[in-house]
N, CA, C and O atoms as CSV, one atom per row, in Angstrom:
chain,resi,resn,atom,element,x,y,z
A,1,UNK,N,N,101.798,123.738,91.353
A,1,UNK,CA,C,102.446,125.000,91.043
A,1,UNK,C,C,102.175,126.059,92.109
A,1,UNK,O,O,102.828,127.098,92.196
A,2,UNK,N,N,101.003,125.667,93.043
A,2,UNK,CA,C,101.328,126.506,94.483
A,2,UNK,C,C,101.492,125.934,95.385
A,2,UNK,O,O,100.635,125.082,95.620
A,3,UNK,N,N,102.461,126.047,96.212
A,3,UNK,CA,C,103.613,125.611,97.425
A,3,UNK,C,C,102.670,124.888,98.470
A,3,UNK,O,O,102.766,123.742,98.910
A,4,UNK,N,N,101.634,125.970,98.776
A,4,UNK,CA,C,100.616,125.432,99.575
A,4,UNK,C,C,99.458,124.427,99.679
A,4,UNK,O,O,98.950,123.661,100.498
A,5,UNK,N,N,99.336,124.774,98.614
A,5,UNK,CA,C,98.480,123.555,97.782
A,5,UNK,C,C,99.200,122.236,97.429
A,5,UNK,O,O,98.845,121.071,97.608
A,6,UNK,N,N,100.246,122.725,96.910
A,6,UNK,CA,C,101.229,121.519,96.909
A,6,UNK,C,C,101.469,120.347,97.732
A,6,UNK,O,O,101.473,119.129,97.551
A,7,UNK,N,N,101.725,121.362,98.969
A,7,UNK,CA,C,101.987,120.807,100.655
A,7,UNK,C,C,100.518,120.074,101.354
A,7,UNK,O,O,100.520,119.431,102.404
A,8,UNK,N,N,99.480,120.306,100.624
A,8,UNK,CA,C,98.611,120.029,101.012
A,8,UNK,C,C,97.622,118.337,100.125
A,8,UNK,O,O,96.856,117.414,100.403
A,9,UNK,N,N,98.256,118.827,99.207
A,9,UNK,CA,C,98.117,117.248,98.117
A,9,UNK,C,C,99.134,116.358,98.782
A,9,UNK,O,O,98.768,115.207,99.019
A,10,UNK,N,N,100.218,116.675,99.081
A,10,UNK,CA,C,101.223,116.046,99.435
A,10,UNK,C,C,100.599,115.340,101.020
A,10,UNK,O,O,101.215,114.392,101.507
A,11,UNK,N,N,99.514,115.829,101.634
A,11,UNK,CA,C,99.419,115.358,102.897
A,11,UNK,C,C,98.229,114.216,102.553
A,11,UNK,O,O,97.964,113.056,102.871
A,12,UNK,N,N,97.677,115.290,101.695
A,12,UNK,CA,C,96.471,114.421,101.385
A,12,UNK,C,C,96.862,112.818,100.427
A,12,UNK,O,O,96.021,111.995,100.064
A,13,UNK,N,N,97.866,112.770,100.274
A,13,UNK,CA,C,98.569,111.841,99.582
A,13,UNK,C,C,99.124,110.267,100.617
A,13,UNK,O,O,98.840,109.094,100.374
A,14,UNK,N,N,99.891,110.767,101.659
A,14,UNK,CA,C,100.252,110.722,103.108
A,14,UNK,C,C,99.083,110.323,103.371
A,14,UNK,O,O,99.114,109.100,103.238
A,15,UNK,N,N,97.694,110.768,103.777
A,15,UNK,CA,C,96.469,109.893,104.546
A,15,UNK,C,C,96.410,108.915,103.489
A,15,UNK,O,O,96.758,107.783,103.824
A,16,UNK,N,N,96.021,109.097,102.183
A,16,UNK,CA,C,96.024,108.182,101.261
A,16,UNK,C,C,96.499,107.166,101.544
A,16,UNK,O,O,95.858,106.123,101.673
A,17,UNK,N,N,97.675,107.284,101.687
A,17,UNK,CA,C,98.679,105.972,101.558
A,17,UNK,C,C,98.476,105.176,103.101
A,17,UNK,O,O,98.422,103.953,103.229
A,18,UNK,N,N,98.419,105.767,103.766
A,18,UNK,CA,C,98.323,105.156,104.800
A,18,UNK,C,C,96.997,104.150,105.235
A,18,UNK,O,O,96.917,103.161,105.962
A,19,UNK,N,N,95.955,104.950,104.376
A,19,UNK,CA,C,94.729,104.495,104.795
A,19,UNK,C,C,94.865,103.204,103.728
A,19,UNK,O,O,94.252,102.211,104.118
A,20,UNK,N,N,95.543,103.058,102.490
A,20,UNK,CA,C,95.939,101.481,102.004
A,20,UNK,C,C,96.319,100.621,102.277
A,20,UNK,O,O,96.105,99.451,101.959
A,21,UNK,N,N,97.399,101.431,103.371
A,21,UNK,CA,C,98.096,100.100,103.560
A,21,UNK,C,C,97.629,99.734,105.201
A,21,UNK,O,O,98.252,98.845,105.782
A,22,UNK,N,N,96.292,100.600,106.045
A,22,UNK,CA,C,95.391,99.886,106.716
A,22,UNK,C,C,94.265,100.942,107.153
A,22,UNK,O,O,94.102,101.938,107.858
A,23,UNK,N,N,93.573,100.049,106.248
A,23,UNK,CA,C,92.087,100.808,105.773
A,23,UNK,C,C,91.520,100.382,106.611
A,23,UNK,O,O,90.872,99.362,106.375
A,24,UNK,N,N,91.487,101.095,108.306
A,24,UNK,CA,C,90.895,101.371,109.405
A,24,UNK,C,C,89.402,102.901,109.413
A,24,UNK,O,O,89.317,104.026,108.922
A,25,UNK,N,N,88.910,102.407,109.889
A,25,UNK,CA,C,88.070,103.689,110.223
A,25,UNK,C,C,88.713,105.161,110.950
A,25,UNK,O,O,88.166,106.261,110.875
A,26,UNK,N,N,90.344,104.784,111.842
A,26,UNK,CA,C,90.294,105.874,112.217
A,26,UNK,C,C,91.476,106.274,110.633
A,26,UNK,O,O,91.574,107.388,110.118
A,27,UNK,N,N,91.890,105.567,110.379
A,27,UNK,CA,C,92.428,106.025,108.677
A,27,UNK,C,C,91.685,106.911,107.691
A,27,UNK,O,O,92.187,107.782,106.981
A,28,UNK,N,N,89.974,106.427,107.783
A,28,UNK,CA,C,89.063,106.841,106.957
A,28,UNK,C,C,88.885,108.456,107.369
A,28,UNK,O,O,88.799,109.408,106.592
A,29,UNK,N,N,88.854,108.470,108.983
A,29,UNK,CA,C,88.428,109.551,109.398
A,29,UNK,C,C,89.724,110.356,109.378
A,29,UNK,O,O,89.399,111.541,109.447
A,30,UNK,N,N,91.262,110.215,109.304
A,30,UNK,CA,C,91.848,110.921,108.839
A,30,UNK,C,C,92.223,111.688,107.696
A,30,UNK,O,O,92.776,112.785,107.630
A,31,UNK,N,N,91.664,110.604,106.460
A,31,UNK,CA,C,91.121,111.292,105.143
A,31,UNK,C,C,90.582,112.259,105.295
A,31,UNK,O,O,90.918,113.340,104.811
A,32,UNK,N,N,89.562,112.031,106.060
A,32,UNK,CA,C,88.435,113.254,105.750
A,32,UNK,C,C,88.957,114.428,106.465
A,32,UNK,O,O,88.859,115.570,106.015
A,33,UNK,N,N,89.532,114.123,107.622
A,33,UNK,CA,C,89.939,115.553,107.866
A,33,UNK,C,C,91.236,116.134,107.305
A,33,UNK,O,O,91.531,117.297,107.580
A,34,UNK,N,N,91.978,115.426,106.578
A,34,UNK,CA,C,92.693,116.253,105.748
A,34,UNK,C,C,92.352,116.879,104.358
A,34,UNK,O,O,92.805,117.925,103.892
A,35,UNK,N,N,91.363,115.924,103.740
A,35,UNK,CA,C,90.719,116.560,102.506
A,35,UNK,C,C,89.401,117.715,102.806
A,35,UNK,O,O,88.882,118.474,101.988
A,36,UNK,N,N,89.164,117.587,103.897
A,36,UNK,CA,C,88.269,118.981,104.754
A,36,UNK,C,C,88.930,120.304,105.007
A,36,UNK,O,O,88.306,121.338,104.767
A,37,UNK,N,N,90.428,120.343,105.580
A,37,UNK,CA,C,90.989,121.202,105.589
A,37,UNK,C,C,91.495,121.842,104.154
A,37,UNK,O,O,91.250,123.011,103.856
A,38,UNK,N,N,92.190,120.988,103.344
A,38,UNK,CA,C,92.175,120.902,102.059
A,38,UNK,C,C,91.368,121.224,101.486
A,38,UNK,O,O,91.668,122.263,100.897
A,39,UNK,N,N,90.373,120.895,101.284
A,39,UNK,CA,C,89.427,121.624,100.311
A,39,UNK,C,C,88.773,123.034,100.896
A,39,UNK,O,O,88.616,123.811,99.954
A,40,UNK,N,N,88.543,123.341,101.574
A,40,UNK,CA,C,87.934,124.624,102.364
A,40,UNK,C,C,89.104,125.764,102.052
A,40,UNK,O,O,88.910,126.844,101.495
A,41,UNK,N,N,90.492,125.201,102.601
A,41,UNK,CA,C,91.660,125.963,101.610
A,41,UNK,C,C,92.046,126.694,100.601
A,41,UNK,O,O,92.614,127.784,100.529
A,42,UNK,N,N,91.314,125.266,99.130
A,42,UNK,CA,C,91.260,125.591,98.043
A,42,UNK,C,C,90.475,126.453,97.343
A,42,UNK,O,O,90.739,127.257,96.448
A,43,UNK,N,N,88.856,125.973,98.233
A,43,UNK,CA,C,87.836,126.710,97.755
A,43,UNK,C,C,88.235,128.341,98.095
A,43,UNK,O,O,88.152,129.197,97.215
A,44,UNK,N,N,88.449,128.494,98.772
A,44,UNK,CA,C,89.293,130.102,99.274
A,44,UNK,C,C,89.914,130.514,98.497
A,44,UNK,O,O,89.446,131.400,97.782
A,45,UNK,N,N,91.200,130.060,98.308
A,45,UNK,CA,C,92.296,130.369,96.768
A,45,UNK,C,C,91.260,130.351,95.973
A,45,UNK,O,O,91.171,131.576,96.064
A,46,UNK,N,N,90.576,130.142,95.423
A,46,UNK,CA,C,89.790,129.847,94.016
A,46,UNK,C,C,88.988,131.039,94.165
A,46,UNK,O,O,89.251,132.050,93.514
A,47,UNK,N,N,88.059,130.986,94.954
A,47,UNK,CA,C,87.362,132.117,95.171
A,47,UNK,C,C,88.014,133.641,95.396
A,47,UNK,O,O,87.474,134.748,95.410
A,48,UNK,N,N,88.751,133.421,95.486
A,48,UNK,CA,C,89.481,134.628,95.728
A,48,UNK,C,C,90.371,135.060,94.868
A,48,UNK,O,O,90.578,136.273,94.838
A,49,UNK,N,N,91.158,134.117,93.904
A,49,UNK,CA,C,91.622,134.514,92.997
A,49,UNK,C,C,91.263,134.172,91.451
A,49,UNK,O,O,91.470,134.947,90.517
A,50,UNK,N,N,90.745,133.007,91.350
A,50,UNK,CA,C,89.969,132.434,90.040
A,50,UNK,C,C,88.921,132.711,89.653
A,50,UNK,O,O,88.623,133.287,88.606
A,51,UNK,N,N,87.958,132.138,90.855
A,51,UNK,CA,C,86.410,132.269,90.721
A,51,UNK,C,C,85.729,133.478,91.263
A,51,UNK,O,O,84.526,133.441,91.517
A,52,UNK,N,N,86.353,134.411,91.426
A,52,UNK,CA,C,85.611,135.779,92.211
A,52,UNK,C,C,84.667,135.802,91.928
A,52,UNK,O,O,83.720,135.388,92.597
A,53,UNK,N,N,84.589,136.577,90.220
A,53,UNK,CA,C,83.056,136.470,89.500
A,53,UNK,C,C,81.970,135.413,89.822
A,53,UNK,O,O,80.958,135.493,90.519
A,54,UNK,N,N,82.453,134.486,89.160
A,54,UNK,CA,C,81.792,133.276,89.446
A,54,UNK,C,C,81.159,132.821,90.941
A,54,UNK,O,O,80.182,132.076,91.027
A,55,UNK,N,N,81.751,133.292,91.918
A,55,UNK,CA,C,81.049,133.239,93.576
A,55,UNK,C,C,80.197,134.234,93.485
A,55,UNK,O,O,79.030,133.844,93.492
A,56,UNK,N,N,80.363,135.606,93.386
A,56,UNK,CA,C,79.731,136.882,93.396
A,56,UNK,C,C,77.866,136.495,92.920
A,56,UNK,O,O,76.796,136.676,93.501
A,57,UNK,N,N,78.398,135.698,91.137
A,57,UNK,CA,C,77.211,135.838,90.343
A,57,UNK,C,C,76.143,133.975,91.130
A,57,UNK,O,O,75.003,133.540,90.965
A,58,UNK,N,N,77.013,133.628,91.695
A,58,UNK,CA,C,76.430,132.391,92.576
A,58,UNK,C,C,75.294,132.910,93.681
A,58,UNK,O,O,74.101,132.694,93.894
A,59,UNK,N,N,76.227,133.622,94.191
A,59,UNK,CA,C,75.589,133.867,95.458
A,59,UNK,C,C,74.406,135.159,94.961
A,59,UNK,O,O,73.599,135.313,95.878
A,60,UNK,N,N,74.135,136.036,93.846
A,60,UNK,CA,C,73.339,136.887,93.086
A,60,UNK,C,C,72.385,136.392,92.649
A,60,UNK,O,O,71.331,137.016,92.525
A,61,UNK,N,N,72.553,134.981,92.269
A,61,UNK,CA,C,71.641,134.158,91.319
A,61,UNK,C,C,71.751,134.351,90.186
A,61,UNK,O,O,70.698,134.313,89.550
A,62,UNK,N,N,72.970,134.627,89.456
A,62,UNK,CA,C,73.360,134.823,88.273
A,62,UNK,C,C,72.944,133.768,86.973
A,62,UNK,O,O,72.413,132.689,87.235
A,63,UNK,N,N,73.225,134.167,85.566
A,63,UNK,CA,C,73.007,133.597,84.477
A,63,UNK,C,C,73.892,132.349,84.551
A,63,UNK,O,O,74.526,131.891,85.502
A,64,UNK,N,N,73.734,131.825,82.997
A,64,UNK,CA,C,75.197,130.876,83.035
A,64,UNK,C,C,76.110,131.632,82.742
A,64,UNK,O,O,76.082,132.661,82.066
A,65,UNK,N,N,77.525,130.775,83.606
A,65,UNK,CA,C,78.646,131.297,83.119
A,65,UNK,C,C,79.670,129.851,82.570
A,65,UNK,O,O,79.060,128.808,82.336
A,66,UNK,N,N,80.935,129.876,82.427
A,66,UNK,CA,C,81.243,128.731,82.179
A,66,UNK,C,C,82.047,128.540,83.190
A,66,UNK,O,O,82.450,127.447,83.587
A,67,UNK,N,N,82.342,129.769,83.703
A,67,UNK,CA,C,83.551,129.967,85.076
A,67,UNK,C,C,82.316,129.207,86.469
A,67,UNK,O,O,82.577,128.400,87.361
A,68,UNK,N,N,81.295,129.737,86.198
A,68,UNK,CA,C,80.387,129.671,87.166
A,68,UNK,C,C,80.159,127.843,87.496
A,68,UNK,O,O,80.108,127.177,88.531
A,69,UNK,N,N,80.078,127.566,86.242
A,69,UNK,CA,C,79.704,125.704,86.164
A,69,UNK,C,C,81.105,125.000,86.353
A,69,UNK,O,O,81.008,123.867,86.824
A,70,UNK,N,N,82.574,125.498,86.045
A,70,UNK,CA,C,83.613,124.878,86.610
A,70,UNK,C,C,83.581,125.049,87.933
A,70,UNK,O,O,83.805,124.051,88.617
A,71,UNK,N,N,83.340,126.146,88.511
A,71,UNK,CA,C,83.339,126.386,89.922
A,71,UNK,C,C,82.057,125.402,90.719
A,71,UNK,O,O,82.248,124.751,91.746
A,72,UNK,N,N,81.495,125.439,90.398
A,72,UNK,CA,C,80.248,124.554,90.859
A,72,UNK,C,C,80.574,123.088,90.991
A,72,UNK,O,O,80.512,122.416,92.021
A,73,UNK,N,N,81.057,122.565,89.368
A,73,UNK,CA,C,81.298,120.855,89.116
A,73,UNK,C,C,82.493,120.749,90.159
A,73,UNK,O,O,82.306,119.891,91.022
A,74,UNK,N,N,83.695,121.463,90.246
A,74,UNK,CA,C,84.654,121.685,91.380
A,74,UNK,C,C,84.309,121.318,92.619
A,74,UNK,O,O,84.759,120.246,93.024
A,75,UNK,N,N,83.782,121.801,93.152
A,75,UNK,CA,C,82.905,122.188,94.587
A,75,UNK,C,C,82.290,120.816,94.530
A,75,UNK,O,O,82.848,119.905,95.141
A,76,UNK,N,N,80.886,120.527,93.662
A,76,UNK,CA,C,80.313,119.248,94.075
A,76,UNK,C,C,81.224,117.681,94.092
A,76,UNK,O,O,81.036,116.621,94.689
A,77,UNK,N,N,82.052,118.059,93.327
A,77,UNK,CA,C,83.388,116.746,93.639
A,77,UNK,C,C,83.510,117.030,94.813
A,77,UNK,O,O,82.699,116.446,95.531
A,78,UNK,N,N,84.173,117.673,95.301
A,78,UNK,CA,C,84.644,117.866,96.953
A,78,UNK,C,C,83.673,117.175,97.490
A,78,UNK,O,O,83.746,115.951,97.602
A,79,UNK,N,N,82.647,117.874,97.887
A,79,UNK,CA,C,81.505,117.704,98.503
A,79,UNK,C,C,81.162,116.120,98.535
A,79,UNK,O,O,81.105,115.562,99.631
A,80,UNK,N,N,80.840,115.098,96.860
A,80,UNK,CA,C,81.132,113.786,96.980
A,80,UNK,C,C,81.798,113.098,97.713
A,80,UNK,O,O,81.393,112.213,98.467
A,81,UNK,N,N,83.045,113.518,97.514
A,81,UNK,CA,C,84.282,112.505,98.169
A,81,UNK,C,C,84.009,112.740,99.712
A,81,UNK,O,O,83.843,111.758,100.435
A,82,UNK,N,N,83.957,114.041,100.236
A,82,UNK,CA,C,83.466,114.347,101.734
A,82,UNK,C,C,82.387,113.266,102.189
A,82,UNK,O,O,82.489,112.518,103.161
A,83,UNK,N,N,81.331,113.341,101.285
A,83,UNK,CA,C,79.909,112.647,101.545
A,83,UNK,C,C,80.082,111.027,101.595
A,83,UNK,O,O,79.639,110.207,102.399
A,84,UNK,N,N,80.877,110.878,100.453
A,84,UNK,CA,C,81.037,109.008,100.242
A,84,UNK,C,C,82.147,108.602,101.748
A,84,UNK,O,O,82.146,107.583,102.438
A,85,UNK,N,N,82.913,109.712,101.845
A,85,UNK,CA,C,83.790,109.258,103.184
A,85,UNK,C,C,83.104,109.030,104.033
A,85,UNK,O,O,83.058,107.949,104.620
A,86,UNK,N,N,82.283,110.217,104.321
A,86,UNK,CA,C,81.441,110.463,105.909
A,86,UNK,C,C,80.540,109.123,105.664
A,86,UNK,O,O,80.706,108.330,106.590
A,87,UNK,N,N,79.829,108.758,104.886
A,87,UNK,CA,C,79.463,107.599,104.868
A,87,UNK,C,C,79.768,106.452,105.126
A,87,UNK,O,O,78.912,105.794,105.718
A,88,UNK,N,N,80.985,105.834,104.812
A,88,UNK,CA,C,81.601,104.558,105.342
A,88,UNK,C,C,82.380,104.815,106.421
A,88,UNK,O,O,83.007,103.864,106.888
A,89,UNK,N,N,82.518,106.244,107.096
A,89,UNK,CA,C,82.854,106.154,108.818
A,89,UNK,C,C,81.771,105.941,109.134
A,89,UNK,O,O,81.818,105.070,110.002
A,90,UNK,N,N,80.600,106.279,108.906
A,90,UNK,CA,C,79.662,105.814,109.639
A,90,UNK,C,C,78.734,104.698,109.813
A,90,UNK,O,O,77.885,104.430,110.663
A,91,UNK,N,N,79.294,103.940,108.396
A,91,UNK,CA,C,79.028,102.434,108.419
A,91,UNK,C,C,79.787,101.012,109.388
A,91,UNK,O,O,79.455,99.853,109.639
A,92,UNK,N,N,80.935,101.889,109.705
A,92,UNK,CA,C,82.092,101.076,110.512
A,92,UNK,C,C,82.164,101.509,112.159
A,92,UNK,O,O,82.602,102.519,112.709
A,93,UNK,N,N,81.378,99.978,112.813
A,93,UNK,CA,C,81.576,100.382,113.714
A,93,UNK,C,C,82.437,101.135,115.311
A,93,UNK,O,O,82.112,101.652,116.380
A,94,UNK,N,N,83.642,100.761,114.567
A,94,UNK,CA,C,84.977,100.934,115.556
A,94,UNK,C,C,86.242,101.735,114.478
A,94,UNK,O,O,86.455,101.624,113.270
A,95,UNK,N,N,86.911,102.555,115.563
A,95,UNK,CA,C,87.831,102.663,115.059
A,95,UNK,C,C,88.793,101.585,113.989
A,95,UNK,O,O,89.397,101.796,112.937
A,96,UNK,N,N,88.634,100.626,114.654
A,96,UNK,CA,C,89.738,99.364,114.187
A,96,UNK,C,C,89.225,98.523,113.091
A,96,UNK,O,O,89.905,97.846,112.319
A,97,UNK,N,N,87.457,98.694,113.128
A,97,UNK,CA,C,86.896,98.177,111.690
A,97,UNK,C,C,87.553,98.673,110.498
A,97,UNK,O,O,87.904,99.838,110.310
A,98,UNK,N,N,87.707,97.564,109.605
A,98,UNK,CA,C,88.072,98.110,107.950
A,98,UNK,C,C,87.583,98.371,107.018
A,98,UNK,O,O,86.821,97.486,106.628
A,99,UNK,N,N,87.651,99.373,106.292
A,99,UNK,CA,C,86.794,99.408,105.060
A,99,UNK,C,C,86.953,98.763,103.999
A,99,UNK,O,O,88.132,98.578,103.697
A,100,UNK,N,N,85.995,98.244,103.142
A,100,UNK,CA,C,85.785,97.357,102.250
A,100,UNK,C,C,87.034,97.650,101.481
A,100,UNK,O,O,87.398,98.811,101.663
A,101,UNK,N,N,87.884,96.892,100.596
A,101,UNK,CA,C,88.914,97.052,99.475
A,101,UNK,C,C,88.565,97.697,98.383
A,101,UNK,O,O,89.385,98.424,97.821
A,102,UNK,N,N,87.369,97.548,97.931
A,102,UNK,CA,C,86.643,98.253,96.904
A,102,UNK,C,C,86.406,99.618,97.131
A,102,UNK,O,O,86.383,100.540,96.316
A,103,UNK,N,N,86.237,99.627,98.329
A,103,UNK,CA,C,86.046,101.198,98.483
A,103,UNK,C,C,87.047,102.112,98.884
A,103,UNK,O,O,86.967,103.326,98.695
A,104,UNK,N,N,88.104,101.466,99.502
A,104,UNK,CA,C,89.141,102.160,99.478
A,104,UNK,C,C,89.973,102.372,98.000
A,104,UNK,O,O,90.601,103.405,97.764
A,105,UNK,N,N,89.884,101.302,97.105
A,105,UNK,CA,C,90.500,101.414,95.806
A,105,UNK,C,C,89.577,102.769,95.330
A,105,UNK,O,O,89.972,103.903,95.060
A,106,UNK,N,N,88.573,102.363,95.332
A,106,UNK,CA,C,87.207,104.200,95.193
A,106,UNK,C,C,87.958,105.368,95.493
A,106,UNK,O,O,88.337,106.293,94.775
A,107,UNK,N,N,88.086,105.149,96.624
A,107,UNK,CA,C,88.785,106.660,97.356
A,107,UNK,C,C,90.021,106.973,96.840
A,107,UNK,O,O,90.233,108.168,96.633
A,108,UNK,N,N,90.941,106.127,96.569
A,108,UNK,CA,C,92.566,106.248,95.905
A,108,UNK,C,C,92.255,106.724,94.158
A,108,UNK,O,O,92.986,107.632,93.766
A,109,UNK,N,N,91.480,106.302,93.376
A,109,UNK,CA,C,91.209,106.826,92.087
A,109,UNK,C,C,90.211,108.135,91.902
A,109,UNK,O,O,90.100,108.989,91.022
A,110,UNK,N,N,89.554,107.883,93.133
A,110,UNK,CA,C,88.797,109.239,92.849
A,110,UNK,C,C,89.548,110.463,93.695
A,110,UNK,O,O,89.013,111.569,93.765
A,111,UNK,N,N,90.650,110.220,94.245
A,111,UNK,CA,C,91.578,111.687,94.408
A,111,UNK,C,C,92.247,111.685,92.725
A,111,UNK,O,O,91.855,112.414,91.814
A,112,UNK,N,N,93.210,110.777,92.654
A,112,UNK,CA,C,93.565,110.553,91.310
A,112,UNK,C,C,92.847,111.344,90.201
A,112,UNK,O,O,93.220,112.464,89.853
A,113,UNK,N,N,92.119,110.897,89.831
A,113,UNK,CA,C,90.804,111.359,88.736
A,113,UNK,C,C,90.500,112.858,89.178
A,113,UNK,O,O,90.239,113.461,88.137
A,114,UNK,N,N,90.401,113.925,90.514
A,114,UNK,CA,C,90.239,114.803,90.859
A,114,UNK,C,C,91.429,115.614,90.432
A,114,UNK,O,O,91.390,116.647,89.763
A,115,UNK,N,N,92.283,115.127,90.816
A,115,UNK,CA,C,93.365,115.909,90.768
A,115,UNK,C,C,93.885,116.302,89.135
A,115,UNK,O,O,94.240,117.373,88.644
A,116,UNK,N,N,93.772,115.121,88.641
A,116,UNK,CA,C,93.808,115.119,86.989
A,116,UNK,C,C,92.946,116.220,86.066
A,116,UNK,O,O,93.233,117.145,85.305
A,117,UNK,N,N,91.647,115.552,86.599
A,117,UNK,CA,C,90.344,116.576,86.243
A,117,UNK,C,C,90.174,118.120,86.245
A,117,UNK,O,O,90.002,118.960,85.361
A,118,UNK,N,N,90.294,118.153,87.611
A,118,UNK,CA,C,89.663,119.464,87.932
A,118,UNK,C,C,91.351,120.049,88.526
A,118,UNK,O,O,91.780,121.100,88.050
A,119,UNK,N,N,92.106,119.357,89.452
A,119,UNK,CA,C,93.210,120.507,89.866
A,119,UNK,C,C,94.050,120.971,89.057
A,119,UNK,O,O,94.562,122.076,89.234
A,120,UNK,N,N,94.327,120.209,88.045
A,120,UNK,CA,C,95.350,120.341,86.820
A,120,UNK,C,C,94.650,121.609,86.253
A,120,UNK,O,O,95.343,122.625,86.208
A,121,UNK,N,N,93.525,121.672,85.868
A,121,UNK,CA,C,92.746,122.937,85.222
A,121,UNK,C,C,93.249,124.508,85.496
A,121,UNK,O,O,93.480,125.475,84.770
A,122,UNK,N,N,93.298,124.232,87.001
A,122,UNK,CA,C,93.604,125.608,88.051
A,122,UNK,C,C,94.848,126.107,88.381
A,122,UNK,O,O,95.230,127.213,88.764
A,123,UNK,N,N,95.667,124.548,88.041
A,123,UNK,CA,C,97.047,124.918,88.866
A,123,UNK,C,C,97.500,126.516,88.115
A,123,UNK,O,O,97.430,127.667,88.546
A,124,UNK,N,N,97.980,125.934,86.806
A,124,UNK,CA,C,98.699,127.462,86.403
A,124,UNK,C,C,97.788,128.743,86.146
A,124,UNK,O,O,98.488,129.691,85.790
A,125,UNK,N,N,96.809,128.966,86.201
A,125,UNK,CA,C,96.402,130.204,86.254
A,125,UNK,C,C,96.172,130.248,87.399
A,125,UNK,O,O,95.833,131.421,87.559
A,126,UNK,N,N,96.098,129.560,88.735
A,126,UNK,CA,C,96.134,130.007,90.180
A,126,UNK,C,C,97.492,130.315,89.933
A,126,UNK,O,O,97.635,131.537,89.978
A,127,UNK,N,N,98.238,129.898,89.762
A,127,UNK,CA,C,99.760,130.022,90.440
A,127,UNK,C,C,99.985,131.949,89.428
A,127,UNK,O,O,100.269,132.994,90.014
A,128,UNK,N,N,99.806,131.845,88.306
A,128,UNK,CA,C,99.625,133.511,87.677
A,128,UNK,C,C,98.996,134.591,88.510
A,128,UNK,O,O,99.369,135.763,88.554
A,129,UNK,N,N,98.020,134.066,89.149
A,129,UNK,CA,C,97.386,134.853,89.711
A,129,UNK,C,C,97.718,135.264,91.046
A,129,UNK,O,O,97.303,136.305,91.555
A,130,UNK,N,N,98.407,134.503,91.556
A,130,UNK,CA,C,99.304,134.493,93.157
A,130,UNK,C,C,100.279,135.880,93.200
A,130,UNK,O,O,100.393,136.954,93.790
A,131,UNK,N,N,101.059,134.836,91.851
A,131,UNK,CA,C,102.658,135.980,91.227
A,131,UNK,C,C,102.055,137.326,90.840
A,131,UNK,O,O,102.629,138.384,91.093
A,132,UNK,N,N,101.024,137.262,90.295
A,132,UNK,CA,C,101.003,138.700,89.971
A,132,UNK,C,C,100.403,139.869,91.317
A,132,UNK,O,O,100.660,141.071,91.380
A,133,UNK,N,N,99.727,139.218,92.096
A,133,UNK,CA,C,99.546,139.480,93.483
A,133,UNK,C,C,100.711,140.352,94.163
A,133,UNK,O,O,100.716,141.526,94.536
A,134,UNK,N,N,101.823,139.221,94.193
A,134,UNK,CA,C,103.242,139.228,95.016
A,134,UNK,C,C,103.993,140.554,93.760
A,134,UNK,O,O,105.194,140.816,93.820
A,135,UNK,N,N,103.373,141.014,93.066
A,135,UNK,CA,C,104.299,142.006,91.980
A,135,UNK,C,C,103.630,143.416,92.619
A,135,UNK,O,O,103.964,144.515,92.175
């Protein structure tokens, strides 16, 4: 429900697919740099229009919040998928090495499962929060 974000699942979709149908290391490492740009993106939109509070009382050392622990569980997904990637580029020695099938099936369900999870949560009150911006 935002254009940009949209355009940006849509790419991240695009490495996806590509890295299936040849799950190369320099495939792996194109994941990551599209879900790097991508997420650094998001975390921005979010922070800026969702999670304000919730960054503010982060970076304060704030109480619990519930905004505060979506924003957090959010973030440490990213951070996973970043970490489990950077990991099997660096298990593979060559560009042209492949990554295991298992782990690429990993990487294809755990965008899946992300996107379900946690982006579905955000879409329409990010996208409210855009429009009312643009008013």
């Amino acid at each position: 429900q935002v254009a940009e974000l949209d355009a940006q699942h849509d790419a991240c979709a695009s490495a996806l697919a590509k890295l299936a149908a040849v799950p190369t290391r320099g495939a792996l490492e194109r994941v990551l740099r599209v879900y790097k740009r991508h997420f650094e993106h998001e975390e921005m939109l979010l922070d800026r229009h969702l999670y304000s509070a919730a960054a503010k009382a982060s970076a304060a050392g704030g109480g619990f919040s519930a905004e505060a622990s979506a924003r957090r569980s959010h973030y440490a997904d990213h951070e996973r998928m970043l970490s489990e990637l950077r990991a099997q580029v660096a298990a593979l020695p060559s560009a042209e090495h492949t990554a295991p099938p298992a782990f690429v099936d990993k990487v294809l369900r755990d965008f899946e499962y992300h996107a379900n999870v946690y982006d579905a949560n955000y879409a329409e009150p990010l996208a409210a929060r855009l429009r009312e911006g643009e008013d």
